[in-house]
N, C-alpha and C positions, 0 to 999 in steps of 0.2 A: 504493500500500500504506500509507503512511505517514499518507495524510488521511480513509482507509478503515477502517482497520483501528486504527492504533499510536495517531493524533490522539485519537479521542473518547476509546478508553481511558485516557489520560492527563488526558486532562480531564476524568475524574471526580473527582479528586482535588485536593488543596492546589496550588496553584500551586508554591509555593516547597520543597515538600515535591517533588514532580516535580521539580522544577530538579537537586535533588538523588540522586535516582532514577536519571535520567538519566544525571550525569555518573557515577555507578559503572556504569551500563550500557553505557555507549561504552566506559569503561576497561576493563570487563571483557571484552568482544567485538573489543577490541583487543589486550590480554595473548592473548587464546585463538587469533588468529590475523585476525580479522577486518579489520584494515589496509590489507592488499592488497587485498581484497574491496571495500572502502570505495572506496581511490582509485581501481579501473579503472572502478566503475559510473559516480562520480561527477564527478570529475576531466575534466577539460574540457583535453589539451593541446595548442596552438596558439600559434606564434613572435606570430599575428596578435594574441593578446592579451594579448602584453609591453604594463606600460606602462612611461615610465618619469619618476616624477616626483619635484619637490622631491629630484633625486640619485640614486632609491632604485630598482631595478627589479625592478615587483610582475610573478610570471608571470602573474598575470590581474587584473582590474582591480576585484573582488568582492570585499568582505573581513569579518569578521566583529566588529563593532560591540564597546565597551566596556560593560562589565555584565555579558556572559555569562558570562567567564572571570576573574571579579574577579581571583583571586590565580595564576592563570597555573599553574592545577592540572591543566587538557586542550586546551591550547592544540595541542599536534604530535596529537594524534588529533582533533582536529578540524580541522585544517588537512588531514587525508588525504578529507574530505566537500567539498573541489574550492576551499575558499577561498585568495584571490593570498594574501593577510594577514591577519594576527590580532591585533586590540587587546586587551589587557588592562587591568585597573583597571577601574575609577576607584581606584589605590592612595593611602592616607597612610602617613604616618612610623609612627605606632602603631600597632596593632593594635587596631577600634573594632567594638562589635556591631553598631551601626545602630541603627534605629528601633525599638521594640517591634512584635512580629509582632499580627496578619495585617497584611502588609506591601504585597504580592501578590495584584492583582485583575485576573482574567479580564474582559474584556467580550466576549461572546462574536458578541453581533448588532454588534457595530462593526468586528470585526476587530483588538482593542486590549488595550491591557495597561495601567494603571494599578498605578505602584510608589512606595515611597514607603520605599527599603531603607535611605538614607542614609550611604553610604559602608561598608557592611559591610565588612572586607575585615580581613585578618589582617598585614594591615603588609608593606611595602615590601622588609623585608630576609628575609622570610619568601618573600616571590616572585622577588625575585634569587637565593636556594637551587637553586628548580625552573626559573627562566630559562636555568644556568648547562648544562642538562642538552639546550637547544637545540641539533634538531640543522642544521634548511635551513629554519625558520620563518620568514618575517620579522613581527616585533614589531612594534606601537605600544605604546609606555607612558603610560596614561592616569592624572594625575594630580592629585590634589587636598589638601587641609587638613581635618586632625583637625576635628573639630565643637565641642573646648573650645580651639581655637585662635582666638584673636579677628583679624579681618579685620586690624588695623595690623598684626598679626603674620604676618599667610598666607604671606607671602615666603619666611620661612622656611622654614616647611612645604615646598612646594614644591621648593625650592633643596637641601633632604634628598632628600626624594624624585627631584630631579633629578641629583644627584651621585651615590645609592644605586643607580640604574637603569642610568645611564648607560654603559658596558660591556655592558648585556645587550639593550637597545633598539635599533631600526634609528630610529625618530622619535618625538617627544614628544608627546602633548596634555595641554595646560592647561583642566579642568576648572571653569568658574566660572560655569557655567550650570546646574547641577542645584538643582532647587527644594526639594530635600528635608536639605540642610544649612543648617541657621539662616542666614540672611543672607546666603547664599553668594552669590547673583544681586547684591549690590550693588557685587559686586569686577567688575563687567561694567561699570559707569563708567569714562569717559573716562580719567580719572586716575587712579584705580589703578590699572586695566586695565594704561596704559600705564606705569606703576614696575613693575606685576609682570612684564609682559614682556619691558623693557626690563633690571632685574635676572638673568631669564633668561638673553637674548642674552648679556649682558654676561659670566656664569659662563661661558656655553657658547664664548666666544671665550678661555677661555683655556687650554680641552682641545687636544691635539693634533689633535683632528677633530672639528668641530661637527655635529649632527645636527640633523636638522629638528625646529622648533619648531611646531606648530598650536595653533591656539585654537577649542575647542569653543564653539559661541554657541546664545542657545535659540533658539526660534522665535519668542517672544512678546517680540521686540524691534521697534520703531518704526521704519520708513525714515530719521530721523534719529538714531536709534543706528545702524543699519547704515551708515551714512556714517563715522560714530565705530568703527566698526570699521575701515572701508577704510581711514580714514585712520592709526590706528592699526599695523594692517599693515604700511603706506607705511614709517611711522617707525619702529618695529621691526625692520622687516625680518624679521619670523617667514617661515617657509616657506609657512603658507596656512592654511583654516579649517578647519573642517567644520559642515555646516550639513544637520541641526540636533539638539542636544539634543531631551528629552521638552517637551510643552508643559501649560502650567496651565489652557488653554480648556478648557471642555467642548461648547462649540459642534457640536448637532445630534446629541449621542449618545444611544442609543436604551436602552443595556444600566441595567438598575436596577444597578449597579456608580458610575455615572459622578460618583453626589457623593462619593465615596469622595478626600481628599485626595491631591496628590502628583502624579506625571507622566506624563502619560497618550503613550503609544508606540503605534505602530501605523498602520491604513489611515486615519484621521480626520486622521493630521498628514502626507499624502504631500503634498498640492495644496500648504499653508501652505512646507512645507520647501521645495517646487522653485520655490516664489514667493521664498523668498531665495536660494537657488542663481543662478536669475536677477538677480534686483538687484545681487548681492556683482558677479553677473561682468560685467553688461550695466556698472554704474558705474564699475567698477574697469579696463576696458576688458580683463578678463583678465589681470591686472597678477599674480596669485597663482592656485597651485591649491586646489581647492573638493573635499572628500570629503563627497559627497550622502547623505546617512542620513533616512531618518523615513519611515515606511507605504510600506516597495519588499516586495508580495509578488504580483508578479508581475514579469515579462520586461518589459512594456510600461513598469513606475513607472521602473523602473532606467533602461532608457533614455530615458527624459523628464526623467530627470534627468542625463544625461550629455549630453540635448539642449540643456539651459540653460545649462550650463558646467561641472557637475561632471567631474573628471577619473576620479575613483575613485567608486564605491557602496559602503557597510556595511548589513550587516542583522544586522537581533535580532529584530522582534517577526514580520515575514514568515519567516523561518527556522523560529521554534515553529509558526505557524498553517499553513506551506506546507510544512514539510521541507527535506531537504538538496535534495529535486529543486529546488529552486527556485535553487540557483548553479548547476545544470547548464544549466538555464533561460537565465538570464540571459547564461551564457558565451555560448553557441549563436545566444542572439538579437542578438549583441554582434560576432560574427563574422559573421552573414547582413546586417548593417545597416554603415553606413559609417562606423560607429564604431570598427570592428575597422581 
């Protein structure tokens, strides 16, 4: 129904204009009673796909990517459309617009999204408000630095945002791989990488209880960065990665969209993603877990990337172009395969 009927008609329309469409449409279909209806079609329950990782035990192993729910405005009605977890953010400390609009580009013949929103998001203590209203969600809080905040400074940023969350999250991601904040990609260097993560750890050991730390990375890093990551890891001691942010290639796309700036998501970045899935895990011997993100719309990408060493899968851009069937999908083929 959804790729029949609900799909094209949304996609005559503004991307970002939808986006927003939508999320009064779930709300409202969920106030009217819609909820239950949600989670018995959708919802997938099975002991066989507890997982339980970095502490934390997701009931299934699918989860819904950061960006959808920047400010954690439908995170518990979209967790009843069968996902284990729900990230939110990419949050900062301020409240910032982002990029000037049209932001938001379809490619329709690639299966892709190309965005270039930049941190949109109504600030940190504005979504700790509606986080507090949690009621069996479990959170990731994805986090990054204001846009007039300059890189010597991001620490801070962050260390807000991670002290402002920190009560309402189950885990943290550290945001320094989106290509559409000024400079943002340079804090992905050895060395700061590892002050900024290491400043982390260091706040987060002095709560009564440390939550996991992750580090979001793009795709469009070098085997010799990805080492600089493992090793980094090592020394941190973060709880694991996810792999991968949007990528800046346009390699092989068909849609007249593709020179359009910014980060392109979707079926074009699955191979590239589960090529670092692989390396983070084959090198690291497994040493950390790996949350697989990038072009999963179908049952077979998710498990190809659970075959490489991802522990968990997130979706965003298979989610819009497949529907919710597609984590019913996934559960199903996760339980029939020796993953479950």
């Amino acid at each position: 129904m959804y790729k029949l009927l609900i799909r094209p008609l949304l996609f005559l329309f503004d991307p970002e204009s939808v986006h927003h469409f939508t999320f009064k449409m779930i709300r409202f279909l969920s106030v009217i009673g819609f909820s239950g209806l949600f989670r018995s079609y959708y919802e997938v329950k099975d002991e066989r796909l507890k997982r339980n990782v970095f502490g934390l035990t997701f009931k299934n192993p699918v989860g819904l990517a950061a960006g959808f729910d920047k400010d954690a405005k439908l995170y518990q009605e979209l967790s009843n459309f069968g996902f284990g977890f729900i990230e939110i953010g990419t949050l900062t400390p301020k409240p910032q617009e982002g990029n000037p609009k049209k932001r938001l580009f379809r490619l329709k013949e690639d299966q892709a999204i190309i965005n270039r929103m930049g941190f949109n998001n109504g600030g940190v203590v504005e979504a700790v408000q509606r986080l507090k209203e949690n009621k069996n969600v479990l959170i990731g809080g994805n986090i990054g630095k204001n846009k007039t905040t300059p890189n010597e400074n991001a620490v801070n940023d962050y260390l807000i945002c991670f002290n402002t969350l920190y009560e309402q999250v189950d885990y943290f991601v550290v945001n320094v791989s989106s290509p559409n904040t000024p400079n943002l990609r340079e804090l992905q260097d050895k060395e700061p990488l590892t002050k900024l993560l290491q400043r982390l750890q260091d706040e987060n050991k002095l709560k009564p209880k440390q939550k996991p730390i992750l580090l979001k990375i793009a795709p469009d890093l070098t085997e010799s960065q990805l080492l600089d990551i493992i090793d980094i890891v090592k020394v941190t001691k973060i709880a694991g990665v996810i792999a991968t942010n949007t990528t800046i290639s346009r390699e092989g796309l068909l849609s007249e969209n593709k020179a359009e700036m910014g980060g392109l998501s979707g079926k074009p970045l699955s191979s590239r993603s589960t090529e670092v899935i692989r390396f983070l895990h084959d090198k690291s011997k497994g040493a950390f877990p790996i949350i697989g993100v990038g072009g999963i719309h179908s049952a077979s990408d998710a498990l190809e990337k659970l075959e490489a060493g991802a522990s968990l899968v997130q979706l965003y851009t298979g989610f819009i172009y497949e529907g919710p069937q597609l984590i019913k999908e996934i559960n199903r083929a996760i339980m029939k395969s020796n993953k479950a």
